[in-house]
C-alpha positions in Angstrom: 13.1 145.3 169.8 12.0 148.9 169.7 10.7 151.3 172.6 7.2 150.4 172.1 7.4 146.9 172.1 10.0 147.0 175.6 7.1 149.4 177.2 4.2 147.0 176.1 6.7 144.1 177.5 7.1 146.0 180.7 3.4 147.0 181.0 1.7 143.3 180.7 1.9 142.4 183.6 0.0 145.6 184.9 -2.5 145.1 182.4 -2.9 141.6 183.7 -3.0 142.4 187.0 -5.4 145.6 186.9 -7.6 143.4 184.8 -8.0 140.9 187.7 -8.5 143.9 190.1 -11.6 144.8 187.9 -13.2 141.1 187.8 -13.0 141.7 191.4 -14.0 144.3 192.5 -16.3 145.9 189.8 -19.3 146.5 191.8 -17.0 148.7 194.1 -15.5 150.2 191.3 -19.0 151.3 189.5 -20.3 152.7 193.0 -17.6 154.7 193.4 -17.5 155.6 189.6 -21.5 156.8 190.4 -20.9 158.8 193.9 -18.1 160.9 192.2 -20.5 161.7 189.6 -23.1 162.3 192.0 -20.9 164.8 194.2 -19.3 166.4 190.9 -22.9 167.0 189.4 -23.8 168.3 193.1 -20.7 170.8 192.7 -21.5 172.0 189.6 -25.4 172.6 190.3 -26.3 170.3 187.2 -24.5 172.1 184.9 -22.7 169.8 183.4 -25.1 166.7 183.9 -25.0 165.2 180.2 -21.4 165.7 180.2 -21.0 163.8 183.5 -23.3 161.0 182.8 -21.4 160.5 179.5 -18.0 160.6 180.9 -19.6 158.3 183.7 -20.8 155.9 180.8 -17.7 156.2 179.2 -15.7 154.7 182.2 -18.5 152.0 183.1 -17.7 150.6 179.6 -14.1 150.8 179.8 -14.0 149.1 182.7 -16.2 146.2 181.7 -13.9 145.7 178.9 -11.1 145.3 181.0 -12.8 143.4 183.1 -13.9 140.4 180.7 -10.8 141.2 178.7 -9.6 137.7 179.9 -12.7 135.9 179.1 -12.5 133.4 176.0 -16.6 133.5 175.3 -17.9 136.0 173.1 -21.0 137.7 174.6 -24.0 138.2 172.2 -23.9 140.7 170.4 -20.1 141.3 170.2 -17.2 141.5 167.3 -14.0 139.9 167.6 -11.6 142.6 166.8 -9.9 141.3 163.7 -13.4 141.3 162.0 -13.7 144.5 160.0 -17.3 146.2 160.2 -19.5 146.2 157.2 -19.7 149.8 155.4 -23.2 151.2 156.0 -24.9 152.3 153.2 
């Protein structure tokens, strides 16, 4: 067994466990996700605005991800991940 698979070993059940944190509590977890964007964008006098909302995006996703990570149905509108997208033209 090499390094990576003893750290991916190691790590499972954190992944498992962070995953069930997120089913949980992932109403608390996008509030707080918006009013640290909020305060940041507040900081930064809208500078940055795009930037923030995409980062803020960005981390929404993620987290739903991990959140349905355990579930067995596929929503609409989603790939499993050994399909291989088709080329566009």
């Amino acid at each position: 067994m090499g390094l990576l698979d003893n750290l991916k070993a190691k790590l499972s059940p954190a992944k498992d466990k962070v995953s069930d944190l997120a089913q949980q509590h992932g109403d608390k977890i996008s509030h707080g996700l918006d009013k640290a964007a909020r305060v940041v964008d507040e900081k930064t006098k809208g500078k940055y605005s795009d930037r923030i909302q995409t980062g803020t995006g960005k981390a929404k996703d993620a987290m739903d991800r991990l959140a349905h990570k355990g579930d067995t149905e596929a929503g609409p509108g989603t790939v499993p991940p050994d399909t291989p997208t088709p080329p566009t033209p």
